[in-house]
C-alpha positions in Angstrom: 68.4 29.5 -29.0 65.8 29.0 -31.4 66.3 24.9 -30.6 66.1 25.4 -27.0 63.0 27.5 -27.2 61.1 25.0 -29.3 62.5 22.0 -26.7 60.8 24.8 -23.8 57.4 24.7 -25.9 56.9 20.9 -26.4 58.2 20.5 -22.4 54.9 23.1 -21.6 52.8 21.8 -24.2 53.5 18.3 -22.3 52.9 19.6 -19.0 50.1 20.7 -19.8 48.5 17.9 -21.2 49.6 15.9 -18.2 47.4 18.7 -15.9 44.5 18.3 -17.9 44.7 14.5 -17.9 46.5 13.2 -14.8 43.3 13.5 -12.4 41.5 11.0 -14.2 44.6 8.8 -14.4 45.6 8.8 -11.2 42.8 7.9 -10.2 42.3 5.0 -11.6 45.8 3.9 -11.5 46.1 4.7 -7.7 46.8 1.9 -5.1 43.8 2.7 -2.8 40.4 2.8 -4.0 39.1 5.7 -6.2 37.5 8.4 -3.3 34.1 9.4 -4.1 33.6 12.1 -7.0 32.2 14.4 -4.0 36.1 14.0 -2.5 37.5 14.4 -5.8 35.4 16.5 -7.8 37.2 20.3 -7.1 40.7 18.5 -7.8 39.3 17.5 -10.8 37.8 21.3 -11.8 41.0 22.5 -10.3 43.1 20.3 -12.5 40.8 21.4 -15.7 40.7 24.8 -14.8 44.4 25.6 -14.9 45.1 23.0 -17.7 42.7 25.2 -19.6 44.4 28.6 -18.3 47.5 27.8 -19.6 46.8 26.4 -23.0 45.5 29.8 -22.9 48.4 31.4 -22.0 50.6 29.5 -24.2 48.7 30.5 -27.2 47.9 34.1 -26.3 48.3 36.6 -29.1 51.4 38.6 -30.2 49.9 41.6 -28.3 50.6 40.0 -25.4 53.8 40.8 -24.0 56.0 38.0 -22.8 56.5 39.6 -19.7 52.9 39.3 -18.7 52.6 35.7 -20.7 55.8 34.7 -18.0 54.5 36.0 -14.7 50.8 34.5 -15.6 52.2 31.2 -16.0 54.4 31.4 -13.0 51.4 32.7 -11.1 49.4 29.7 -11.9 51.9 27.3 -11.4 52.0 28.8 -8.0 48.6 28.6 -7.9 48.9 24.9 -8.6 51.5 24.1 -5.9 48.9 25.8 -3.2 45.8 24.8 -4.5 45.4 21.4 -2.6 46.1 22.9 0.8 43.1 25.6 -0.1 41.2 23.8 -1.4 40.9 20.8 1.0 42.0 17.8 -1.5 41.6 14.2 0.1 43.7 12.2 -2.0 47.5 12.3 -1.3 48.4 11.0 -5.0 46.4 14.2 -6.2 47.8 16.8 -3.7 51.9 15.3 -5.0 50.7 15.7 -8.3 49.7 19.2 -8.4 52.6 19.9 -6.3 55.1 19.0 -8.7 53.1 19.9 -11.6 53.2 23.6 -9.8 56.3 23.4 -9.7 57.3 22.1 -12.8 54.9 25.1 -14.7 56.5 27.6 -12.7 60.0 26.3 -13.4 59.2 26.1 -17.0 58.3 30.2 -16.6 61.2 31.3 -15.4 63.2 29.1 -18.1 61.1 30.6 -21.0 62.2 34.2 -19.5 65.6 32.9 -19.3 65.1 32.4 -24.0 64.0 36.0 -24.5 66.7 38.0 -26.3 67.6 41.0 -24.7 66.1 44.2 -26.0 63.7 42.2 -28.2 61.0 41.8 -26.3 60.7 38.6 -27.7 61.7 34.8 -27.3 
Protein backbone atom coordinates (compact mmCIF):
# COMPACT_ATOMS: atom_id res chain seq x y z
CA UNK A 1 0.00 0.00 0.00
CA UNK A 2 2.53 2.17 1.27
CA UNK A 3 4.26 1.93 -2.62
CA UNK A 4 1.05 2.66 -4.19
CA UNK A 5 0.34 5.71 -2.06
CA UNK A 6 3.70 7.30 -2.62
CA UNK A 7 3.17 6.45 -6.71
CA UNK A 8 -0.50 8.50 -5.94
CA UNK A 9 1.64 11.48 -4.41
CA UNK A 10 4.30 12.01 -7.14
CA UNK A 11 1.16 11.34 -9.92
CA UNK A 12 -0.67 14.64 -7.82
CA UNK A 13 2.43 16.37 -7.23
CA UNK A 14 2.90 16.11 -11.17
CA UNK A 15 -0.49 17.19 -11.93
CA UNK A 16 -0.18 19.83 -10.28
CA UNK A 17 2.74 21.26 -11.56
CA UNK A 18 1.38 20.69 -15.02
CA UNK A 19 -1.80 23.13 -13.84
CA UNK A 20 0.39 25.66 -12.70
CA UNK A 21 2.57 25.62 -15.70
CA UNK A 22 0.62 24.35 -18.76
CA UNK A 23 -1.13 27.90 -19.58
CA UNK A 24 1.94 29.44 -20.33
CA UNK A 25 3.08 26.43 -22.43
CA UNK A 26 0.39 25.95 -24.35
CA UNK A 27 0.41 28.89 -25.32
CA UNK A 28 3.31 29.28 -26.85
CA UNK A 29 3.48 25.91 -28.14
CA UNK A 30 -0.03 26.16 -29.70
CA UNK A 31 -0.61 26.00 -33.55
CA UNK A 32 -2.63 29.32 -33.85
CA UNK A 33 -1.26 32.40 -32.73
CA UNK A 34 -1.05 33.24 -28.95
CA UNK A 35 -4.78 35.26 -28.19
CA UNK A 36 -4.36 38.41 -26.57
CA UNK A 37 -3.54 38.42 -22.59
CA UNK A 38 -7.13 40.16 -22.35
CA UNK A 39 -8.50 36.58 -23.97
CA UNK A 40 -6.26 34.67 -21.86
CA UNK A 41 -5.72 36.36 -18.81
CA UNK A 42 -8.69 34.55 -16.34
CA UNK A 43 -7.39 31.06 -17.80
CA UNK A 44 -4.28 31.96 -16.79
CA UNK A 45 -5.52 33.24 -12.86
CA UNK A 46 -7.76 30.23 -13.15
CA UNK A 47 -4.98 27.89 -13.94
CA UNK A 48 -2.78 29.62 -10.98
CA UNK A 49 -5.54 29.72 -8.69
CA UNK A 50 -6.26 26.02 -8.41
CA UNK A 51 -2.63 24.98 -8.99
CA UNK A 52 -2.09 26.95 -5.85
CA UNK A 53 -5.33 25.42 -4.10
CA UNK A 54 -4.16 22.14 -4.37
CA UNK A 55 -0.50 22.38 -3.38
CA UNK A 56 -2.41 23.57 -0.59
CA UNK A 57 -4.44 20.77 -0.09
CA UNK A 58 -1.86 18.28 -0.66
CA UNK A 59 0.19 19.66 2.09
CA UNK A 60 -2.51 20.50 4.60
CA UNK A 61 -1.72 19.60 8.21
CA UNK A 62 -2.34 16.26 10.03
CA UNK A 63 -5.49 18.04 11.53
CA UNK A 64 -7.00 17.82 8.57
CA UNK A 65 -8.94 14.85 8.03
CA UNK A 66 -8.55 13.01 4.77
CA UNK A 67 -12.00 12.89 4.21
CA UNK A 68 -12.21 16.64 3.82
CA UNK A 69 -8.47 16.75 2.08
CA UNK A 70 -10.41 14.08 -0.59
CA UNK A 71 -13.64 15.83 -1.32
CA UNK A 72 -11.70 19.36 -1.56
CA UNK A 73 -9.59 18.04 -4.21
CA UNK A 74 -12.36 16.35 -6.01
CA UNK A 75 -14.28 19.56 -5.72
CA UNK A 76 -11.73 21.52 -7.41
CA UNK A 77 -10.95 19.19 -9.98
CA UNK A 78 -14.62 19.57 -10.69
CA UNK A 79 -14.11 22.95 -10.51
CA UNK A 80 -11.46 22.67 -13.15
CA UNK A 81 -13.44 20.59 -15.61
CA UNK A 82 -16.33 23.47 -15.48
CA UNK A 83 -14.34 26.39 -15.17
CA UNK A 84 -13.89 27.21 -18.99
CA UNK A 85 -17.52 27.04 -19.77
CA UNK A 86 -18.04 29.69 -16.72
CA UNK A 87 -15.67 31.46 -17.24
CA UNK A 88 -15.83 32.20 -21.02
CA UNK A 89 -12.31 30.80 -22.14
CA UNK A 90 -11.37 31.60 -25.90
CA UNK A 91 -8.81 29.20 -26.60
CA UNK A 92 -9.78 25.59 -27.40
CA UNK A 93 -6.15 24.16 -26.42
CA UNK A 94 -6.86 25.82 -22.92
CA UNK A 95 -10.54 24.76 -22.42
CA UNK A 96 -9.04 20.56 -23.36
CA UNK A 97 -6.52 21.25 -20.99
CA UNK A 98 -8.42 22.09 -18.01
CA UNK A 99 -10.80 19.56 -18.99
CA UNK A 100 -8.69 16.70 -18.58
CA UNK A 101 -6.59 18.21 -15.97
CA UNK A 102 -10.19 18.27 -14.04
CA UNK A 103 -10.58 15.23 -14.59
CA UNK A 104 -7.40 13.74 -13.95
CA UNK A 105 -7.37 15.80 -10.21
CA UNK A 106 -10.62 14.41 -9.52
CA UNK A 107 -9.70 10.86 -10.52
CA UNK A 108 -6.63 11.13 -8.54
CA UNK A 109 -9.19 11.91 -5.36
CA UNK A 110 -11.16 9.20 -5.56
CA UNK A 111 -7.93 6.91 -5.96
CA UNK A 112 -6.22 8.48 -2.85
CA UNK A 113 -9.61 7.54 -0.91
CA UNK A 114 -9.41 4.26 -2.46
CA UNK A 115 -5.37 4.00 -0.14
CA UNK A 116 -6.94 4.87 3.20
CA UNK A 117 -6.96 1.85 5.54
CA UNK A 118 -10.06 1.09 6.95
CA UNK A 119 -10.72 2.30 10.49
CA UNK A 120 -7.52 4.39 10.41
CA UNK A 121 -8.50 7.33 9.24
CA UNK A 122 -5.41 7.50 7.51
CA UNK A 123 -3.66 6.69 4.11
Amino acid sequence: MEKRQAWSDVLRAMIILWILVSPWILMHVSAHPVLPLEDTGVALLDFFVVGVALMVISVASSEVSTAFRVRTSAAVGLWLIVSPFLLGFHDTVLIWNAVIAGILVTATSGWSRGNKQPGTGTA
